[in-house]
Residue, then its C-alpha position, 0 to 999 in steps of 0.5 A: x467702406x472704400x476709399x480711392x487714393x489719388x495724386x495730383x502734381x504730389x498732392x495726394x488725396x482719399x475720395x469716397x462717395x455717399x447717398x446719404x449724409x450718415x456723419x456730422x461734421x465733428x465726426x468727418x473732422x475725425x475721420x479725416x484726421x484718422x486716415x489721412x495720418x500717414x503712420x497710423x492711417x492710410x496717408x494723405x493730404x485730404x480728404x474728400x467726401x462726395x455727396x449728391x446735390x440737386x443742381x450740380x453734378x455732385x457737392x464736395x465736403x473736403x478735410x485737410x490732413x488735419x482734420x480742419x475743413x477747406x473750402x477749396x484745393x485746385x489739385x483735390x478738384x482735378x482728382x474729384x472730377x476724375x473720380x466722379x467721371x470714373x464712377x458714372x457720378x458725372x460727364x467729363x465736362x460738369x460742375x460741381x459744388x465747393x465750400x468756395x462755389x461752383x467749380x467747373x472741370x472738364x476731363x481732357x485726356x484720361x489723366x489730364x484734367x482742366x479745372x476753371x477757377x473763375x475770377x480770383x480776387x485781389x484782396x490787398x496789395x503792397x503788404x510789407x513782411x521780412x522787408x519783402x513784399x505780398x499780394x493778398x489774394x483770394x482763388x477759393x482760399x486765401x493766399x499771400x504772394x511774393x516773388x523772390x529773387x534768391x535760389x529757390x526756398x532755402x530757409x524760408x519754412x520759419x517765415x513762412x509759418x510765421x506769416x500763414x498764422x498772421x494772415x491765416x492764410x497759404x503762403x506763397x513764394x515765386x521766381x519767375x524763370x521767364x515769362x513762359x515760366x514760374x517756379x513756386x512753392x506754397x506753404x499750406x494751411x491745414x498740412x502746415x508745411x511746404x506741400x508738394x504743389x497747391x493748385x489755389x497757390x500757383x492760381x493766385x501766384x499766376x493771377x498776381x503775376x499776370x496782372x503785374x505783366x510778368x508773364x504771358x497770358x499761357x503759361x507754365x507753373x512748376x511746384x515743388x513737385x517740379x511737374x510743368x502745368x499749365x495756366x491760362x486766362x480767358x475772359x478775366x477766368x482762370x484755368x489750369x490744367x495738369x495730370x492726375x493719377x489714380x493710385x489704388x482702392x482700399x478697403x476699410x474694416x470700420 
């Protein structure tokens, strides 16, 4: 069995295609779990399993390192799309199925990649937590939002834990530079720690800020990683484009 490591913006993933559904959910779940521990497996954030689908390109079935199941992941698009492209599965333009719907990408360079998240909704607003405020929002998954104003997530883990298990939720703290320029940092679920970027997060965090007018309808989000990429907005529909990299192919001895 092969398995293809890729990375976007430090988001790392494991890919592999199949023809036919051969496991079940519970035994993907394990799989996920097996492999992308990064002491006794190969090493990961995800896991994505590439199936084939009779109106889109292909569908997806995506783990997190935990084994637990997410319907979306903004980084795992771009890399899946690549993926897909590389191995006669898909144009560079298509859309494929997620857990969250149809997701459209498009190939822009040979690793550069724009996925279009479609329009992300506000959920709640003005939700009041450690005397902060969030926005709750949904871009495939959901994720609450705040923007701080102290140097950047110094001791915010504990908070951040505490409120990813209350709202089930990713949790996302933002300081807007300028209106060019946001910096971001996610708490993901299924990894339970800040993750080195989250494509749904800096979605959200683009979106809120956005439709709160503090910043430009194309701008730069910088996650932990501190790799620019870029956001826009056209017809009320999200995109964000970045660089991806295909790291190796593994074969496994199953």
């Amino acid at each position: 069995m092969w398995l293809t490591k890729y990375n976007a913006s430090g988001n790392d993933f494991l890919i592999f295609h199949t023809f036919n559904d051969m496991l079940d959910s519970k035994k993907r779940s394990e799989f996920a779990k097996k492999v992308c521990n990064r002491h006794s497996g190969v090493g990961a954030d995800g896991l994505v399993i590439v199936m084939p689908h009779n109106k889109y390109a292909y569908k997806w079935d995506f783990y997190n390192s935990d084994g637990s199941k997410a319907n979306m992941c903004g980084n795992a698009s771009r890399c899946v799309a690549h993926y897909a492209y590389q191995n006669n599965l898909a144009p560079k333009k298509h859309s494929f199925l997620s857990g969250a719907g149809e997701i459209k990408v498009e190939i822009k360079d040979d690793d550069v990649v724009e996925i279009n998240f479609g329009k992300i909704k506000i959920l709640k607003n003005a939700i009041d937590e450690y005397e902060m405020k969030f926005a709750l929002l949904d871009s495939g998954v959901p994720h609450l939002v705040s923007f701080i104003d102290d140097k950047m997530l110094r001791n915010k883990n504990d908070m951040m834990k505490d409120l990813r298990e209350k709202y089930n939720a990713n949790v996302n703290l933002a300081k807007i530079i300028s209106k060019d320029t946001i910096h971001v940092a996610t708490y993901e679920r299924g990894v339970e720690d800040i993750t080195l970027a989250c494509g749904t997060g800096m979605a959200a965090t683009y979106y809120i800020a956005l439709i709160q007018n503090k910043i430009n309808k194309i701008a730069t989000l910088i996650p932990p990683s501190k790799e620019p990429l870029c956001f826009r907005i056209k017809n009320d529909e999200v995109y964000y484009k970045g660089k991806i990299e295909r790291i190796c192919d593994i074969k496994l001895f199953l």
